[in-house]
N, C-alpha and C positions, 0 to 999 in steps of 0.2 A: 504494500500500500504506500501510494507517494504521500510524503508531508507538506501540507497547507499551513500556510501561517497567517493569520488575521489579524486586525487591530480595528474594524469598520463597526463599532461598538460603543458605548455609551463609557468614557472615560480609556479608550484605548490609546495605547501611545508602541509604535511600534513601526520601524519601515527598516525592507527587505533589500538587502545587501546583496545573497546569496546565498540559497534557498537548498541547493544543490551541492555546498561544500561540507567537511565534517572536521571542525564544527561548523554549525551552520551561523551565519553570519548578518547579524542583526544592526539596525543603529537606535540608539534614544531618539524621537523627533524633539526640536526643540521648540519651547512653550512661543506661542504667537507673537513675533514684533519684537521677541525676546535671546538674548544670551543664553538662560534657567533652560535644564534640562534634567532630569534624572528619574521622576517619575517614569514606567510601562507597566504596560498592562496587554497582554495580548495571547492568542490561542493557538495551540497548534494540534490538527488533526492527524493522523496515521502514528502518532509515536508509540501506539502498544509492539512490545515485543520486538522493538529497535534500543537492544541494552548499551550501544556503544553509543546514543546519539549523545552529543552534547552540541550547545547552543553559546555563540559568543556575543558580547555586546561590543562592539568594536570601538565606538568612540567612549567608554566610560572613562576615559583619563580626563577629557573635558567637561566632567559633570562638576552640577555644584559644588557641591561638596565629596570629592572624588578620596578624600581620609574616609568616608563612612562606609566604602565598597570595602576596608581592610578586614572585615569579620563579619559583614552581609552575608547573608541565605536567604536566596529567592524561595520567595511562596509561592505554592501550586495548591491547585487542587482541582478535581473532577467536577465537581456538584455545587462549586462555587457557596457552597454552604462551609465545609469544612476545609482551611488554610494551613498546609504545613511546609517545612523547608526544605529543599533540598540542595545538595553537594552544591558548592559554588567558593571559585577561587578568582582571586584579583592579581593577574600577573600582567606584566607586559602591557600594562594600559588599557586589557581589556578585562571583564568581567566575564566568566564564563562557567555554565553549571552544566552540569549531567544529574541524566532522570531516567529509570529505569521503571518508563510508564507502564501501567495497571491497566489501564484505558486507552481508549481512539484518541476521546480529544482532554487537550488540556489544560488548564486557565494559569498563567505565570503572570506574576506582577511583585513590585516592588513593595507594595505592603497591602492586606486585606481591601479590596475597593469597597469604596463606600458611593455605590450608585444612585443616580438621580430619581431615580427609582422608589431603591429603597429610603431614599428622602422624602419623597411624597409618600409611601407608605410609613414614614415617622411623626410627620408634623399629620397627617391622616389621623394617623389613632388616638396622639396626644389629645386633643383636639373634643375627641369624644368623653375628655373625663371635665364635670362639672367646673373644676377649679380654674381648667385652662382655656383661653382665648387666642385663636390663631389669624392676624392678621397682616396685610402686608403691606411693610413700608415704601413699596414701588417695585421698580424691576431693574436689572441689569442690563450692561449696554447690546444684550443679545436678547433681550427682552423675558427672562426668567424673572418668578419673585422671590423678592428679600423677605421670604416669612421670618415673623415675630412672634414665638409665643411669651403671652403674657399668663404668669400660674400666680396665683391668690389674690384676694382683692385691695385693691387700691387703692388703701386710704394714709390721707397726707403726713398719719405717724409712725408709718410703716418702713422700712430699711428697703431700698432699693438696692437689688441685685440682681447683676447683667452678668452674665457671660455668653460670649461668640466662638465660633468654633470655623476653620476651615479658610481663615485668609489665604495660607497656603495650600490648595486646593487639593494637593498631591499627600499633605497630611492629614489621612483619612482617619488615623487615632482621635483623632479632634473630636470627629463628629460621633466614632464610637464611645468616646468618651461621655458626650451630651447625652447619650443615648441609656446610656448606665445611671448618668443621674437621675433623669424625665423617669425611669423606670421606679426609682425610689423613690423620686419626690411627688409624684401622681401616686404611691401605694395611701391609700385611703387608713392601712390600718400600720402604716410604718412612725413609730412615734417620734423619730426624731424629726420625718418631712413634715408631722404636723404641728408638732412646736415651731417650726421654721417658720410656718405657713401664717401663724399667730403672730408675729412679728415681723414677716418681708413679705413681699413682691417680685417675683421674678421676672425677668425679661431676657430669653434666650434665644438666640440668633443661632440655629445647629449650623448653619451653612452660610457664610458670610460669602464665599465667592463660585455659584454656579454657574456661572459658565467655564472658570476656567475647570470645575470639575466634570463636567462634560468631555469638552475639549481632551483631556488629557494632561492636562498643564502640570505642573511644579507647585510656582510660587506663582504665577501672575492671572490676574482677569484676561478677559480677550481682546485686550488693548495692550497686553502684556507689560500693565503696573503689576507693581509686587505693591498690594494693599496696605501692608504691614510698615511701609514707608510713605503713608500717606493723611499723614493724620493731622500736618501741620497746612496741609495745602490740596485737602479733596475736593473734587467738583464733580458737579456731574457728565460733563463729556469725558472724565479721564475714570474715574475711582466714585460714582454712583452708589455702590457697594458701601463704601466708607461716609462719603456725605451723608446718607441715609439715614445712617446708625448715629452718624452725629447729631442728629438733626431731631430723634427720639427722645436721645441722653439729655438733651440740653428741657425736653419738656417733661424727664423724668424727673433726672436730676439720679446720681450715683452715687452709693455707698459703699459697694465690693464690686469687684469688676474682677472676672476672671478669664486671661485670653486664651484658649486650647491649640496648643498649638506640637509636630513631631519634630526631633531633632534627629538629622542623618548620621551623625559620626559619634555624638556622646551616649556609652549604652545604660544609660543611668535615670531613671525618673528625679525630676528637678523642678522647682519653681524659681522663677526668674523676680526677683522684688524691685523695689524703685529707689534705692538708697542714692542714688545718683540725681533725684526731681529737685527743684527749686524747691524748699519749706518745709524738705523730710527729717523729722524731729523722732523725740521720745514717743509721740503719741500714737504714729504709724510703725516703729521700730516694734513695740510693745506687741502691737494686736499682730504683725508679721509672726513674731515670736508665737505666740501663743496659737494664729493658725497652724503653722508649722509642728507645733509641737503635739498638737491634735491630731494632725491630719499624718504622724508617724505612728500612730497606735491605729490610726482605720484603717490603713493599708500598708503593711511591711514594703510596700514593692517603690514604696517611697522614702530620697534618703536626702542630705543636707551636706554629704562632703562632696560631691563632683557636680559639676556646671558649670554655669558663663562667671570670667570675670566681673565682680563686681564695679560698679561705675564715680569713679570720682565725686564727692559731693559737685554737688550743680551741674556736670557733666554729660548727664541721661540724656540718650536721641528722643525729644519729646517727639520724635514723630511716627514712633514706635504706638500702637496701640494702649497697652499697661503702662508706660511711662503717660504720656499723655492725659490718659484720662485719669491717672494718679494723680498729676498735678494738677488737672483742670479742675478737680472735683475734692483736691484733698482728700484721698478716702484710700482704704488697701486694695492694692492693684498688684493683681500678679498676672505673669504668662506662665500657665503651665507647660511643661515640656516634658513629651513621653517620647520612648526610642525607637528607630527602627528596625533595629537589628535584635536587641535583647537588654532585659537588664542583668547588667554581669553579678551583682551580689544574689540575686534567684536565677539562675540559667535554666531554659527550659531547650534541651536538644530538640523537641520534636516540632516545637510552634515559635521560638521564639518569644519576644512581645509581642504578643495579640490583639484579635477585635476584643474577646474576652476582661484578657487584661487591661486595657483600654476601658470598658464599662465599670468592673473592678475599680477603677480609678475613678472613674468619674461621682461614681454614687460614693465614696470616700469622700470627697469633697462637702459634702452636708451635714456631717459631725461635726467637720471644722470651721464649717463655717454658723455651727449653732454655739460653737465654745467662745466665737468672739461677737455676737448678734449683739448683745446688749451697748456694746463698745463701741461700735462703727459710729455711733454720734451719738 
């Protein structure tokens, strides 16, 4: 049986090299308008019972972050339900795995997709629980909506809490992560979502930039902005996306802001804090502290020695989302950051960091942030 290669699919990223070589010889397409490349996701049919086939990505030396292919394993799976790893080595500039398929055909991608799809089947079902409200702040310059759900109700003594997920389009952890919390915080008999519920307001953005997750993309919309550098200077012909959200916050008004976001090369779950904003004092250092130190008992797979260098007082790119709206709002502002590859103090050989563990994460984030509810003003 010959082998087929696809990528003509809802988030594929994938063009054919040489189809006919072994290994066979692939490239990353790069994200619209844009540099950013590193996200695929694409299929290949005839591979059962071709034990010697291996598959190369030939240009991975030019990807964004080309340190994170150093301990990468590519996901596959059949049934596109179930994601596991297989063999994959980074030599010679290129990326290249063998798979000793089960099946015809086979789904490979850089991290669990998270389809547009099953985005309308997420803000869909949210949707249907009493507490939550789905609507939407406009659309993207491809004409998708920026759905908003807003969960409990809204009154002016109430702690306003935002988080967005999926600037980075190709960081699908994001939105599994949103997906894990909505799970918990919609459970009607989970009592920590409903002391929360007494006290805040949510407003959560699972998918801040759909088209580039259609597309295929990395980091950028279909203007090929990287969002997450747009927070000093959004409009709507460039980063729609971003104006939006700003343009909500500003009639909400923010208390906690949490950005979700994946990191390619560090294998470590981290939050990224604001100690670098104009007016970061004892009273933001404090409630950092104490989230953090909550949110290491909900979930082990969270730790506090590896991540980004921290940023000079006054020094923060306020044009970063979590910076930004930490200082615009004065309030605790994190990005979250989960791994692509694995996190190295729990290694899992068979999956990796997962959709799973991603959800895991995500619903951890609502203990910690009931340990500091009172505090936020």
């Amino acid at each position: 049986m010959s082998i087929y290669i696809n990528s003509k699919f809802d988030s594929g990223n994938i063009e054919i090299i040489d189809a006919n070589s072994n290994p066979i010889e692939l490239a990353i397409r790069h994200d619209n308008q844009s540099d950013f490349y590193q996200w695929f996701h694409f299929t290949v049919t005839g591979a059962k019972g071709k034990n010697n086939l291996e598959i190369s990505l030939t240009n991975a030396s030019g990807a964004a972050f080309p340190e994170g292919w150093q301990y990468f394993q590519v996901v596959a799976s059949y049934d596109k339900q179930e994601w596991f790893r297989v063999t994959t080595r980074y030599e010679n500039g290129q990326l290249t795995f063998s798979h000793a398929a089960e099946h015809d055909l086979v789904w490979y991608s850089f991290f669990t997709p998270y389809s547009w799809e099953r985005h309308q089947e997420l803000i869909g079902w949210a949707q249907t629980y009493p507490s939550c409200t789905l609507t939407s702040l406009g659309n993207s310059l491809e004409g998708r909506s920026l759905s908003l759900l807003t969960i409990g109700d809204d009154a002016p003594q109430k702690r306003k809490i935002w988080l967005t997920a999926r600037q980075h389009p190709g960081e699908t952890m994001a939105e599994f992560a949103i997906e894990g919390l909505l799970q918990k915080l919609l459970d009607v008999n989970d009592s920590c979502s409903r002391a929360l519920l007494e006290s805040a307001v949510f407003y959560i953005i699972p998918n801040m930039n759909p088209d580039g997750s259609v597309l295929g993309h990395l980091r950028t919309n279909a203007a090929g902005v990287n969002l997450n550098r747009e927070w000093l200077n959004a409009s709507m012909a460039q980063s729609p996306e971003v104006f939006l959200t700003q343009q909500k916050m500003r009639e909400t008004g923010v208390d906690l802001f949490i950005d979700c976001h994946g990191d390619e090369e560090i294998p470590y779950v981290f939050l990224v804090d604001n100690q670098g904003i104009p007016g970061y004092g004892p009273r933001l250092a404090n409630l950092e502290a104490n989230f953090k130190q909550q949110l290491l008992t909900s979930n082990p797979d969270y730790q506090t020695k590896y991540g980004y260098d921290i940023d000079e007082p006054g020094q923060a790119d306020l044009s970063l989302a979590s910076t930004y709206v930490g200082h615009t709002y004065n309030c605790l502002s994190f990005t979250l950051e989960m791994p692509f590859i694995d996190n190295f103090n729990r290694p899992d050989p068979i999956y990796g960091w997962s959709a799973q563990r991603s959800r895991d994460m995500g619903a951890a984030l609502l203990p910690a942030m009931l340990a500091v509810i009172k505090e936020l003003r």
